[in-house]
C-alpha positions as CSV (number, residue, x, y, z in Angstrom):
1,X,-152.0,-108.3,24.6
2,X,-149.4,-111.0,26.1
3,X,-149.3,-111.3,30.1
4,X,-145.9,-112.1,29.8
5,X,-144.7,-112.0,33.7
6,X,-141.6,-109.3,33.7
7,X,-141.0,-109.3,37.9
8,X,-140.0,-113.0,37.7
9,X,-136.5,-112.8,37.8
10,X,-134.0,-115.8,38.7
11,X,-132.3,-115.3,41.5
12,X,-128.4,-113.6,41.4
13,X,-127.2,-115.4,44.4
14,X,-124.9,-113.0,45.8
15,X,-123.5,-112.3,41.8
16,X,-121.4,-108.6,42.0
17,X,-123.3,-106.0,39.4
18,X,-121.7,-105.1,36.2
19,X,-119.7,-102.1,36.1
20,X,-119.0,-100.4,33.1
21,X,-117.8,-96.9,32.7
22,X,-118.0,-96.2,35.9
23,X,-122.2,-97.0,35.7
24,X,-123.9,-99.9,37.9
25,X,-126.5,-102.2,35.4
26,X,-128.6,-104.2,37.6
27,X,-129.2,-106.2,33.9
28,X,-126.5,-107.5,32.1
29,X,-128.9,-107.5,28.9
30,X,-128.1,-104.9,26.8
31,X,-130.8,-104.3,24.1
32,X,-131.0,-101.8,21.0
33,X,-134.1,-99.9,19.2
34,X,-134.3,-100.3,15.6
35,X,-136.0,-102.2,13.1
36,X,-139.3,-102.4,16.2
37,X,-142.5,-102.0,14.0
38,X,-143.6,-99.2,16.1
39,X,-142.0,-96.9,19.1
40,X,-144.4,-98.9,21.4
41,X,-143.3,-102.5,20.5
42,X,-140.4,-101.3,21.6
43,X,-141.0,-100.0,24.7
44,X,-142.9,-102.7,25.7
45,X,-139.7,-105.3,24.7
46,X,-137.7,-103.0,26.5
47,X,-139.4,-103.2,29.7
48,X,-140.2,-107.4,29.1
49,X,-135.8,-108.0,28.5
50,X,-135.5,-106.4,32.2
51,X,-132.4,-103.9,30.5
52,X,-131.6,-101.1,31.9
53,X,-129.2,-99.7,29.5
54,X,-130.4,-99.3,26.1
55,X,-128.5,-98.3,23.0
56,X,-129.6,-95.4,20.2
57,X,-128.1,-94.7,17.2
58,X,-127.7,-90.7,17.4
59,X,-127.6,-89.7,14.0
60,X,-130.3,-87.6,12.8
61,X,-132.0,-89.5,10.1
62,X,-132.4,-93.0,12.6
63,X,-133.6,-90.1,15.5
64,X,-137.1,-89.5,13.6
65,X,-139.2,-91.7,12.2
66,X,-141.5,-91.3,9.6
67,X,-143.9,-90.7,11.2
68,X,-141.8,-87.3,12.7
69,X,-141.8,-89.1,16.1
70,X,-138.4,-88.5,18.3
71,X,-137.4,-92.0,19.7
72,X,-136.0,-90.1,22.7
73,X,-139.8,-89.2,23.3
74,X,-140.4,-93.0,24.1
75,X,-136.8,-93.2,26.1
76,X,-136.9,-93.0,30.1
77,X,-133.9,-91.6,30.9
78,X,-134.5,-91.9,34.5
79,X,-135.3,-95.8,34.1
80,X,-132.4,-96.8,31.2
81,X,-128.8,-96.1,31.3
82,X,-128.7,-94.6,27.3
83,X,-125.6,-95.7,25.6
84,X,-125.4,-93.4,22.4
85,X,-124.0,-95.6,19.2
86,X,-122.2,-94.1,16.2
87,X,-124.1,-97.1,13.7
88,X,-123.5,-96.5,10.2
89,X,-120.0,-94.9,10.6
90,X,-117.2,-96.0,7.7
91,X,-114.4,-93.8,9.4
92,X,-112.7,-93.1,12.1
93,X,-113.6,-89.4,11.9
94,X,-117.0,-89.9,11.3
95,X,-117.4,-91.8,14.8
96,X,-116.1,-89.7,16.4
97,X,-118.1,-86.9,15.2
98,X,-121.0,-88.7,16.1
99,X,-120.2,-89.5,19.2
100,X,-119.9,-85.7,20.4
101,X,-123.2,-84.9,18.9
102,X,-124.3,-87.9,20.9
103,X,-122.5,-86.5,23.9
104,X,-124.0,-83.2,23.1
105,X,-127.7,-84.9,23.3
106,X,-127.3,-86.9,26.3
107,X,-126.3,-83.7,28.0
108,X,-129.3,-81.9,26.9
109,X,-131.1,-84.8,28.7
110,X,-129.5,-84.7,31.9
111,X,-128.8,-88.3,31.4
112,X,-125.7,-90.0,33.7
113,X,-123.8,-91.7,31.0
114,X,-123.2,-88.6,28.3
115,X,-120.2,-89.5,28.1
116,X,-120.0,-92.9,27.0
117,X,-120.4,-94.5,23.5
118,X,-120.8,-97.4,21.9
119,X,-118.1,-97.1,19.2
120,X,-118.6,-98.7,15.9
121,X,-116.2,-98.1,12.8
122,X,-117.7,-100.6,9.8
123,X,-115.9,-101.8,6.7
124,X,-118.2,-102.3,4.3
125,X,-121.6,-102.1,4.1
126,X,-122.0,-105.8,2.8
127,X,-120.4,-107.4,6.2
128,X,-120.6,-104.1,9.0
129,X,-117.7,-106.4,9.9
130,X,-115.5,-103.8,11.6
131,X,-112.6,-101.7,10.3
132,X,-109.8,-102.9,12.5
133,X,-107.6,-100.0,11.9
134,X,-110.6,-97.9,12.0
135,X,-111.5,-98.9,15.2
136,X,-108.3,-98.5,16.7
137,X,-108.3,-94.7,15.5
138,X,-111.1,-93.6,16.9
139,X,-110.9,-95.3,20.3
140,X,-107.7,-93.3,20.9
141,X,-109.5,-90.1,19.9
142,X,-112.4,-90.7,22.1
143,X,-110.8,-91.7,24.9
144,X,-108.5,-88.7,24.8
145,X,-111.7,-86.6,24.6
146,X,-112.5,-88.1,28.0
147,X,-115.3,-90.6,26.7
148,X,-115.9,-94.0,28.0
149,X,-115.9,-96.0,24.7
150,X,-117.3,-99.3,24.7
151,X,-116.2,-100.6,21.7
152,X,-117.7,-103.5,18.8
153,X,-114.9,-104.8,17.5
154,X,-114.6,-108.8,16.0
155,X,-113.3,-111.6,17.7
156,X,-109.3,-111.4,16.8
157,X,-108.0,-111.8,20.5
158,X,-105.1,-109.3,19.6
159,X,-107.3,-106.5,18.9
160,X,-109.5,-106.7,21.4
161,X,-106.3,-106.7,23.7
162,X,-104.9,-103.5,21.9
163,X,-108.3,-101.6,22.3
164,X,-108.5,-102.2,26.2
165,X,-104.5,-101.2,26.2
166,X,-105.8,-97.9,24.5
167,X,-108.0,-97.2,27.3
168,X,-111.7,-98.5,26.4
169,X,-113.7,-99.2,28.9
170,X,-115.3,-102.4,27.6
171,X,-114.2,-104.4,24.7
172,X,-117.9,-105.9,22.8
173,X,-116.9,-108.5,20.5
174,X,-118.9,-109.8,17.8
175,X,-120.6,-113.3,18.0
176,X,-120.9,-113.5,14.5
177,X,-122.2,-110.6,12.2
178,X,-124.5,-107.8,12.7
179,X,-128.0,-108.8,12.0
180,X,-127.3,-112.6,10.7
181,X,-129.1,-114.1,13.7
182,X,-125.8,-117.3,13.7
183,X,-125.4,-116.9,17.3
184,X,-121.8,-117.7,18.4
185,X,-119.3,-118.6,15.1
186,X,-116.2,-118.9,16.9
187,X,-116.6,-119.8,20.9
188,X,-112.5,-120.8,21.1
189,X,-111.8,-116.9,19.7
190,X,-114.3,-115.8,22.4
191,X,-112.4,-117.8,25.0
192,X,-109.2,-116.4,24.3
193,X,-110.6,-112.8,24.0
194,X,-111.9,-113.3,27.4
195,X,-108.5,-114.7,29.0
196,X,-106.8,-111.6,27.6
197,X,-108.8,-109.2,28.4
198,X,-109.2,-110.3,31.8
199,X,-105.7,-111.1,32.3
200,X,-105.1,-109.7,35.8
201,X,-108.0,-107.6,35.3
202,X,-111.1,-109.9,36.2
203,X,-113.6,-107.0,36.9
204,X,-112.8,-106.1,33.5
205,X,-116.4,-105.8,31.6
206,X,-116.3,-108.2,28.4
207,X,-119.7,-108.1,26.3
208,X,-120.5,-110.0,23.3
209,X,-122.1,-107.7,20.8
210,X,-123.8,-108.8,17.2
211,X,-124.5,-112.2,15.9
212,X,-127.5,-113.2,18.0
213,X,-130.3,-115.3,17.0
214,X,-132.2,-116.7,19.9
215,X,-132.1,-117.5,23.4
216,X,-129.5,-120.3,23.6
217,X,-126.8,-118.3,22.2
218,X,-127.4,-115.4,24.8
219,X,-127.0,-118.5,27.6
220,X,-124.2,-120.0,25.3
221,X,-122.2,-116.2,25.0
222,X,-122.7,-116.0,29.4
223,X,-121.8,-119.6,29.9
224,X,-118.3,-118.9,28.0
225,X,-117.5,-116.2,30.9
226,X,-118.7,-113.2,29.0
227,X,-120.2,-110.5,31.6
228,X,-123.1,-109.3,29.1
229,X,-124.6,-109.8,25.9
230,X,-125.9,-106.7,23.6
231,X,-128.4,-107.3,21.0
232,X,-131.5,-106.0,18.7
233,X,-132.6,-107.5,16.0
234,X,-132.7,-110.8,17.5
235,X,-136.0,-109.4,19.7
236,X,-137.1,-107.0,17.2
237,X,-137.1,-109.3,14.5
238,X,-138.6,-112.2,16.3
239,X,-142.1,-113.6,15.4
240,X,-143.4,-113.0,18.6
241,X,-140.9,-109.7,20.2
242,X,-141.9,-109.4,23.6
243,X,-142.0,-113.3,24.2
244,X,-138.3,-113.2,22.9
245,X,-137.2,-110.5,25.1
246,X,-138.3,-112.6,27.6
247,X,-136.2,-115.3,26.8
248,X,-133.4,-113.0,26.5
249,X,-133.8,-111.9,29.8
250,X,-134.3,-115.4,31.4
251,X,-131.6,-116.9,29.3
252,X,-128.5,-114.0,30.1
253,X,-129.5,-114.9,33.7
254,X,-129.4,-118.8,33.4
255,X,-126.2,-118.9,31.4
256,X,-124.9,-116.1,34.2
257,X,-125.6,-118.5,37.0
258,X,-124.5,-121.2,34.8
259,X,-120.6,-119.4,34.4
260,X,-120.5,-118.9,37.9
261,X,-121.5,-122.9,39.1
262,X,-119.2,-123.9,36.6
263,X,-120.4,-127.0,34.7
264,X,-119.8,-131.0,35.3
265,X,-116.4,-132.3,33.5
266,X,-117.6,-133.7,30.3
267,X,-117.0,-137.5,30.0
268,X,-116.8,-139.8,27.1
269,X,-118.6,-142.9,28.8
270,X,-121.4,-142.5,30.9
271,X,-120.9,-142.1,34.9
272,X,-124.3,-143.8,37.1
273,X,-125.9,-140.6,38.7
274,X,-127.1,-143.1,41.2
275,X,-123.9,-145.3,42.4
276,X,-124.5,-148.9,43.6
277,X,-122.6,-148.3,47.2
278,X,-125.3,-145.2,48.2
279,X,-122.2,-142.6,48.5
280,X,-122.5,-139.2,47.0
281,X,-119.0,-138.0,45.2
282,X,-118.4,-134.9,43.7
283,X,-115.7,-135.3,40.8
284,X,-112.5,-133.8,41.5
């Protein structure tokens, strides 16, 4: 049994809550629940990562296990914000379908956020890179249906600005792909996605979803401005899950704090941290 400590949490220091859809996290870890060797594994990663918003793929078959166990069963929805996914969707009217019976779920539940989902519209089922035109499909249609859609889309800048023009409420690109564990591929497309998106718009929630293989590139993603990181298999597939979702947790909070301090200049010769005249002077 780990005695992994989950109330030490670094301090926000005065840091404003995410806000997406309308819904308050107090986390800006956003962790999944497949591939976990057993409903309790999960849990107990769950509750180590701090989260408070957890995603579910809704469709029937990834509902029940095996074993005929319900993974709502082991779901608080009074303690996680449930964000219902439409994983393993090719088309744009598939998604969509999915995310009503989602909707229809949530409802049953009583849970706050019934109406959001976390869209995904895949290509193929080599890359589960997304379908761009897919994508952009089925985020009109939800968000005509009065859905807050948080979408996974890749890192093309131009995209991600067309799917917040079409009304989502957060744009989640990918770090790199679903499952691979590479972390952040492409930190410049990030940046750019980040400037559009938040062009005028600052509140506007930006979280990297996919890619992620360990700690660092949680910090690395939250150190590049993004306002949350979603993830899965890097905890679930860890050697050791719960200590990993306790890095996750400590390392979207450092590289939080980190974004907001904002970090030294970088220099290519070396500058004495200990200058000869005694003075203390912060770089301009």
């Amino acid at each position: 049994m780990h005695s992994v400590d989950t109330t030490a949490a670094i301090p926000a220091l005065d840091d404003a809550p995410l806000v997406v859809g309308g819904i308050t996290l107090a986390s800006r870890l956003v962790v999944g629940t497949g591939k976990y060797a057993t409903y309790a594994e999960m849990a107990r990663c769950l509750d180590v990562s701090g989260t408070d918003c957890v995603t579910v793929a809704v469709r029937r078959e990834r509902l029940v296990n095996a074993a005929g166990e319900n993974i709502l069963d082991h779901l608080d929805a009074a303690r996680y914000s449930l964000l219902p996914n439409t994983a393993g969707c090719y088309s744009a009217d598939d998604a969509v379908r999915v995310a009503r019976l989602g909707r229809e779920l949530l409802r049953d539940m009583g849970s706050a956020t019934s109406e959001w989902v976390k869209l995904e519209v895949l290509g193929d089922t080599k890359t589960l890179l997304p379908d761009p035109v897919g994508t952009l499909e089925a985020t009109e249609k939800l968000v005509a249906d009065g859905f807050s859609v948080l979408v996974y889309t890749s890192d093309d800048p131009v995209i991600a600005k067309r799917l917040k023009g079409l009304g989502a409420a957060s744009v989640m690109p990918a770090g790199s792909p679903i499952g691979s564990g590479q972390g952040v591929l492409n930190a410049n497309n990030l940046r750019i996605c980040l400037e559009y998106l938040k062009d005028g718009d600052p509140a506007y929630p930006v979280i990297v979803d996919a890619g992620v293989g360990t700690a660092s590139d949680v910090a690395f993603a939250m150190e590049l401005g993004a306002d949350g990181v979603l993830l899965n298999t890097a905890i679930a597939h860890a050697q050791d899950p719960v200590r990993m979702a306790a890095a996750m947790r400590a390392a979207c909070q450092a590289g939080r704090l980190a974004f907001l301090a904002g970090r030294m200049p970088r220099r290519l010769y070396a500058t004495a941290s200990s200058p000869d005249d005694g003075r203390i002077v912060r770089p301009t």
